[in-house]
Each structure stands twice: as structure tokens, then as C-alpha cells.
N, C-alpha and C positions, 0 to 999 in steps of 0.2 A: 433611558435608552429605548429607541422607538425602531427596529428594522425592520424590516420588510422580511428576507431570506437570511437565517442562523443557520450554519453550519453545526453540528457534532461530528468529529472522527472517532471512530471505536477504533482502540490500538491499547487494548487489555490482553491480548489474544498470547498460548502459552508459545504456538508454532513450534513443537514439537517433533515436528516432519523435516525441522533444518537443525535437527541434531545439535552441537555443542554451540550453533553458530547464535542459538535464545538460550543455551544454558544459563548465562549471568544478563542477560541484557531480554529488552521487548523486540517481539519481532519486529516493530515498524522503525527499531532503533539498528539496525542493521544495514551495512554498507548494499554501495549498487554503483556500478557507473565509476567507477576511480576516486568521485569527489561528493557521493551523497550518502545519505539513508535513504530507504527506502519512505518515511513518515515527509519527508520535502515534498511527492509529488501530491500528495492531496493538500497539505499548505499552500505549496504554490498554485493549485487550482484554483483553490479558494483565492486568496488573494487578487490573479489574474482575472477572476470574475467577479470583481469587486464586493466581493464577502467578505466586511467588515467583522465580525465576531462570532469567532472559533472557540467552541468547545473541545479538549480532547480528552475522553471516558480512558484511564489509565487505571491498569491493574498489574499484572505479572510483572514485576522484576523494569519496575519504572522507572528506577532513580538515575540511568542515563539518558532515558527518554523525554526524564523533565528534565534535567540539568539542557538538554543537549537544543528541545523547546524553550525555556527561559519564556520572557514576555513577548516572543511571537516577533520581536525587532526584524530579523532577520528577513522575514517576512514581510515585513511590513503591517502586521496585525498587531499592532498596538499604537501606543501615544492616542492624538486626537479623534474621539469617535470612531476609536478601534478597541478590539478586546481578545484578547487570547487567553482563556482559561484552562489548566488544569483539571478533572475533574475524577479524581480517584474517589474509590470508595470510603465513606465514612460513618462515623457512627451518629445514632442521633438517638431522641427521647424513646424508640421504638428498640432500638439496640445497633448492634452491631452487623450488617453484611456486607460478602462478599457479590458482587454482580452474578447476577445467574447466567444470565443471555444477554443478547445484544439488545433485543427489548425491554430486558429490565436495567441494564446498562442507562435506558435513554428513561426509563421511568425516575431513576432515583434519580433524574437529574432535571426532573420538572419544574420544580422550583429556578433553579438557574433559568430554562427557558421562559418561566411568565415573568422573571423580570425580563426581560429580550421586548416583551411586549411584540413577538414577530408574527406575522402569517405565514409564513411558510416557514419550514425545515429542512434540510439537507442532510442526510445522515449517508455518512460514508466510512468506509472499511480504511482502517492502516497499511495494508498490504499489498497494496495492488501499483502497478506501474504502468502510468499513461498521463494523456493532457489531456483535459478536458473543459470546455466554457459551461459551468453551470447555467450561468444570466441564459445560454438559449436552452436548457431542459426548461428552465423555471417561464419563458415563456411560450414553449409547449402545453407545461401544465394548466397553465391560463388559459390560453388559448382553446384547448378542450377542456376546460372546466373541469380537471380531474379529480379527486381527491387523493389519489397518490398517481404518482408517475414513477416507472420503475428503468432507468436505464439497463439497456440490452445491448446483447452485441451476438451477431451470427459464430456456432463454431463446427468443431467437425461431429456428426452424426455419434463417432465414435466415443466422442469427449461429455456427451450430454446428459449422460447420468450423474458426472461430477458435480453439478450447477441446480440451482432452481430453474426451471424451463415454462415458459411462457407459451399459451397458446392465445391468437390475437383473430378480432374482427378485420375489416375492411378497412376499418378508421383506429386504426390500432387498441383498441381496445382488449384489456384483458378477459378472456370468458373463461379461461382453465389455469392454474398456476399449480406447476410437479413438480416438489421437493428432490431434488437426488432421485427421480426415476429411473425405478429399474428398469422401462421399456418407454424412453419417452416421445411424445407427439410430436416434438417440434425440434428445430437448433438453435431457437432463440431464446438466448440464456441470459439470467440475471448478472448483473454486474456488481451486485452491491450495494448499490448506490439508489435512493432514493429521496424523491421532495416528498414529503406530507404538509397539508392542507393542517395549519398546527392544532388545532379545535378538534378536528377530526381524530389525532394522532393522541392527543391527551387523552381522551375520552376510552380511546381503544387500548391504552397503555392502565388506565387507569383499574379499565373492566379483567385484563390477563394478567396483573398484578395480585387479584382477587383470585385468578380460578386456580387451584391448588396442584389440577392435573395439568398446564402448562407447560412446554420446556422456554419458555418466555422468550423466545426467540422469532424472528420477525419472518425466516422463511418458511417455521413449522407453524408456525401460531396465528397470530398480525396478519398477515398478508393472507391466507386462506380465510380465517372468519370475516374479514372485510367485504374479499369476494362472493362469499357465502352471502352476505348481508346485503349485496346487491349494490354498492360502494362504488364506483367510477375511478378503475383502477386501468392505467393506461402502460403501453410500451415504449422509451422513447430510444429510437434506432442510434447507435452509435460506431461507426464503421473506422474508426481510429484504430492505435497500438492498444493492446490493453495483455496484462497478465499479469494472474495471480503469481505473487512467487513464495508460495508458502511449502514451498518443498527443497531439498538443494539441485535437483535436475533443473527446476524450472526457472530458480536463481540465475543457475548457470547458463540456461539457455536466454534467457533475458539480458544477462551480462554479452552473450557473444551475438546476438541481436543489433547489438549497438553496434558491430563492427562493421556489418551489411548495409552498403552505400545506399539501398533504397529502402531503408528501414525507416516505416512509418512515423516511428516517436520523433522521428530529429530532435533527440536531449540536448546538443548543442546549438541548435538556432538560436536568436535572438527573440521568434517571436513566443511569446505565455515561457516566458523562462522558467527554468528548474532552477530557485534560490536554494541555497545552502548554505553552511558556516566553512568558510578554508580555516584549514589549520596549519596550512605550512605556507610561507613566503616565498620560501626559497625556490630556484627554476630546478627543472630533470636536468640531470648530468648522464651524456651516453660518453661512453666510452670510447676510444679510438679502435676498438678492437672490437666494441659491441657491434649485434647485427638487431636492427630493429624492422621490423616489416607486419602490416597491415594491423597496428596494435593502439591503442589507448594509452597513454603514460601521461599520468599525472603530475603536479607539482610536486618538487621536493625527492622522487625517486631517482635514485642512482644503477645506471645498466650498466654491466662491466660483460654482460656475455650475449647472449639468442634471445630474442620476445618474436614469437610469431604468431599472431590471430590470439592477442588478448588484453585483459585490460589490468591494467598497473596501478594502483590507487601511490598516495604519496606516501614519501617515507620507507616505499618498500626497496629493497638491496637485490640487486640482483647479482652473485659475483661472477668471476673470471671460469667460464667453459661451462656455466649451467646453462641449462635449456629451458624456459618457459613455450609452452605448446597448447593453443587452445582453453585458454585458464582464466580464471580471474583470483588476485592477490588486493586482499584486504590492509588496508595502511598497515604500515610497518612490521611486514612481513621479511623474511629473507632466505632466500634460496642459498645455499651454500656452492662452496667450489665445484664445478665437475657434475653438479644432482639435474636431471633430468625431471619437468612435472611436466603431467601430459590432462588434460579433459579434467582441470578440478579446479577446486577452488579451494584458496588457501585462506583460512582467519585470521585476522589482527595480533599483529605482534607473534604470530607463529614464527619455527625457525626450522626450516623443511632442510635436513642434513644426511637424506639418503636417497635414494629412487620411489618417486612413488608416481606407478605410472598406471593408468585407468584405461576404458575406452569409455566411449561416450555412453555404453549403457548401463556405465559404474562407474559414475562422477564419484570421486572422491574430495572427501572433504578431509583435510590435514588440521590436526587439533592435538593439543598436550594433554588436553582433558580428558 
């Protein structure tokens, strides 16, 4: 196998900040949109950028993550001169570890890359929801001869300590790179997402594997002693949808995102589609009595009462005189008779049997757990 640009996804991560919703499952294995996971929109980037061979670094609680990935079919990442890998921790003649960091995530997994035979890298987050054409970051990178390129995106002033923050030249060049600054320079923040120059990346991977005081991670570690070294480490502007959703507010607000007619993502267009696996055949069933208005409803969901400004994944039961308001409902959930939810989000196969009513600056999340 000879490629040019290899992909990894890191989608080991605990996401701990979405409460019971990664208790038994990985975060990037987690519903969005009526009809996806969240691990679909970096597959299908890839794919749609014609990134033949996917790596995905799997750790916490992955056996629906791999089940749910399989050989990448769905995608289109596999069969002829396609590969979709797997790529959990394991043991070897040295012993047994667990990933430290995202950068040692991509060390242990060196070996997979020099068979790739690639020049370049793409290393991407599980968690994030957006569209994206790598083929034009990658010839960005070219084109300034960078040795990494780090995709960006403008955000609010307020929000800039949560991110890595970039400060840039003329010619976008990196000159300053702030971890989670407490008082930061700039608002243009890291995405996640980066091509490495693959020679360059092993070398660097191979030398913070070594250093002991490391947290072997690519925004503390990687990415600063490069710049330190004088390394040609560029910005590449990205003014599309993009959000992290590793919290349940931001879940939420990406779920009702979708319902806003000039919402940048268009997850439904035809064009760089959002693949996925359906799981149900069968069509929505409204009710004659139902009232449906400004909502998302998926296959296979049955409405028998109110949906107003939310999105229905399939399977889910709505019955006679409940209320949905502002929400999103995870497949085969069910609201009971008469029960009012307001501003939350309900988990898979939950069965919401009393009032559980929020505002929006107390998303609630509904779980048996």
C-alpha cells in the first residue's frame, strides 16, 4: 500500500462531561441528528476527500464503536485499495499499555503508518461535528511547504481559553501557539485537526515517547516544541459549521442547530453527505391527532401527541397528550401519556414517565442510570 494522505481518528476519549450518555458506550459512538453518530462525520469526511485508509485509535468502552465501524463498508473505506483499521491498544514484547495522550495514541501506532508507506497524515478528533474537504487543507500544506498545518476556525473572544489559540503571520504562519489560555492573544482556535508532514511527525512522536516529563499530547507537547524548533507550522482558515460536542449543552445545541433553515452544516444536502448505518425500514407514523411543527422525525418513529422545535431519532414513541419541546430523543426512547419534556435530551431506549421540564440553562439529560 503506497498513499499519499492516511487518516487517524482519535475516538478513545472517556467524554465524561456527557454524563450517562459514554457511561457504557465511546463518545464518538453516540447519537446526533435523528439518524447518526457522532464518529460518521469524520468518516465521511474522509471518504468524501477521497481518503482511502482510515485508522481509528479506540480505547474506552469500544465494543459499540467497533461493532457499529465494522470494515469501514458503509463508508466506503474498504474492499479495493481501501482500508479501514481498528486500532486499540495492545500488548507487545515491551508489555502492556494503555494510550497516554493523543500523541502517544498516534505513536503506538507507528508501525500501521510505515506500512501506509504515506507522506502525509491527517490526524483528527471523534467528536466534533462539521464537513470538511481535507484534499484542500492538504494542498494548503503543499503549497506552503509546511510541516504541519493546523486547521482553525474564528470564535468568540469569550470562548478562547477553552481551545488551543493560534497566533499567525501575514502568510498565516504559526509564530505563537496557547494551550487553554488563561488570557489569550488571539480567536483563532485550534480545530483538532491536523496534516503532518509524516517523517517530520515520526521523528517528533518518537523523541516525546522518550521524554518521561511529557503529558504526550499534541496540544501540550508536539505542537509547542516544534514551534520552539523553528518547524514551519502553518494556519489553515476554516469558516464552515463546526462544534465540539463533548458536553450535554453543546450536544443539545448542535442537535437544535439543525432545525435553523440557515444552518451552515446542511446535514441533509446531497452534497460531501453524512453516511451512516439505518436501522430501521420502516416510515414515521403521525398520528391524526398528532401536532408536528418545525421538528426532525426520523424513520420508524411513531407520534401520537406535540413535537415542537426538535429532533426524533427512530424508534422513538411519542404517545397521546405528551409534549416534546425543544429536545432531542435518542432512538427508541418513549415519552409516556400526558408527560411534558422541555430543553433536554433523552438517551436510547429511555422511558420518560413523569414531567421533566428544564430551561435551557439546565439541559437535562433523562437516564435510568
Amino acid at each position: 500500500m503506497n498513499e499519499e494522505l492516511v487518516a487517524i481518528i482519535l475516538a478513545g476519549g472517556r467524554g465524561t462531561r456527557l454524563q450517562s450518555l459514554t457511561k457504557k458506550s465511546a463518545k464518538p459512538a453516540v447519537f446526533f441528528g435523528g439518524k447518526y453518530r457522532i464518529i460518521d462525520f469524520p468518516l465521511s469526511n474522509c471518504a468524501n476527500s477521497d481518503i482511502k485508509v482510515v485508522g481509528i485509535a479506540t480505547q474506552y468502552e469500544s465494543t459499540t464503536l467497533n461493532n457499529y465501524i465494522g470494515t469501514g463498508k458503509n463508508w466506503g473505506l474498504n474492499g479495493n485499495g481501501a482500508l479501514t483499521s481498528i486500532l486499540p491498544p495492545r500488548e507487545t514484547p515491551k508489555g502492556a499499555s494503555w494510550y497516554l495522550g493523543t500523541a502517544d495514541a498516534i505513536y503506538q501506532n507507528i508501525d500501521w503508518l510505515d506500512k501506509t508507506h504515506c507522506q502525509y497524515v491527517c490526524i483528527l478528533s471523534g467528536d466534533h461535528i462539521y464537513k470538511m474537504d481535507y484534499s484542500n487543507m492538504l494542498n494548503f500544506h503543499k503549497d506552503h511547504d509546511a510541516d504541519v498545518t493546523i486547521a482553525c476556525i474564528e470564535v468568540d473572544i469569550n470562548e478562547a481559553s477553552r481551545f488551543g489559540i493560534m497566533v499567525t503571520d501575514d502568510d498565516e504562519r504559526i509564530i505563537e501557539f496557547q494551550e487553554k489560555p488563561k488570557k489569550p492573544k488571539s480567536t483563532l482556535a485550534s480545530m483538532g485537526i491536523y496534516i503532518f508532514s509524516y517523517q517530520l511527525l515520526r521523528k517528533a512522536l518518537i523523541s516525546d515517547s522518550e521524554n518521561d516529563s511529557s503529558s504526550h499530547d499534541f496540544g501540550k507537547d508536539i505542537l509547542p516544541k516544534l514551534l520552539s524548533s523553528d518547524k514551519r507550522l502553518f494556519a489553515y482558515h476554516f469558516d464552515g459549521y463546526w462544534k465540539d460536542v463533548g458536553t450535554v449543552n453543546s450536544l443539545w445545541q448542535a442537535n437544535m442547530d439543525l432545525l435553523d433553515r440557515d444552518c451552515a452544516l446542511r446535514l441533509y444536502s446531497s452534497k460531501n453527505k453524512i453516511f451512516s448505518i439505518d436501522t430501521c425500514s420502516r416510515p414515521q407514523y403521525i398520528g391524526v391527532s398528532a401536532e408536528v411543527k418545525d421538528s426532525i422525525i426520523n424513520q420508524g418513529a411513531i407520534i401520537y401527541g406535540k413535537v415542537t422545535h426538535s429532533v426524533i431519532s427512530n424508534e422513538v414513541k411519542i404517545e397521546k397528550g405528551a409534549q416534546v419541546i425543544d429536545s432531542f430523543l435518542m432512538p427508541g426512547a418513549i415519552v409516556k401519556e400526558n408527560v411534558k419534556v422541555e430543553n433536554a435530551i433523552i438517551g436510547a431506549e429511555e422511558i420518560v414517565d413523569k414531567d421533566k421540564i428544564g430551561s435551557k440553562e439546565e439541559i437535562l439529560l433523562v437516564s435510568s442510570n
